[in-house]
C-alpha positions as CSV (number, residue, x, y, z in Angstrom):
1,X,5.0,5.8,1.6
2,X,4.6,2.5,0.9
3,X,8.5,1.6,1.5
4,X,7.5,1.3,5.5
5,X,5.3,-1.8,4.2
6,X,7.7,-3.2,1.9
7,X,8.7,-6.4,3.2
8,X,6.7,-6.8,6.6
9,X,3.0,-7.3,4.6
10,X,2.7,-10.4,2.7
11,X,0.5,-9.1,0.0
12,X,2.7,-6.3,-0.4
13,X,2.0,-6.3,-4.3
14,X,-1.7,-6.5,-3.4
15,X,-1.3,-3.0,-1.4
16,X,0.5,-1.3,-4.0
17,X,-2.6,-2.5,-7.0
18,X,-4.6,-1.3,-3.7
19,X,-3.5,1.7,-3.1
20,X,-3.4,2.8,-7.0
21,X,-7.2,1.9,-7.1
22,X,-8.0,3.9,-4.6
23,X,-5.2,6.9,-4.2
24,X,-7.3,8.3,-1.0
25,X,-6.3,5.9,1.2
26,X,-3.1,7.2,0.9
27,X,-4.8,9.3,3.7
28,X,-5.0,7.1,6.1
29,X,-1.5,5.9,6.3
């Protein structure tokens, strides 16, 4: 999940508001 990102991206808030507006792009990871 998202725990990979935690800490390496900066906007690591901005990909979790990201990723709960659009839950299909959970996908692609």
């Amino acid at each position: 999940h998202t725990h990979a990102w935690h800490g390496k991206a900066p906007n690591d808030e901005q990909l979790e508001i990201a990723l709960a507006q659009n839950p299909e792009t959970l996908g692609d990871y």
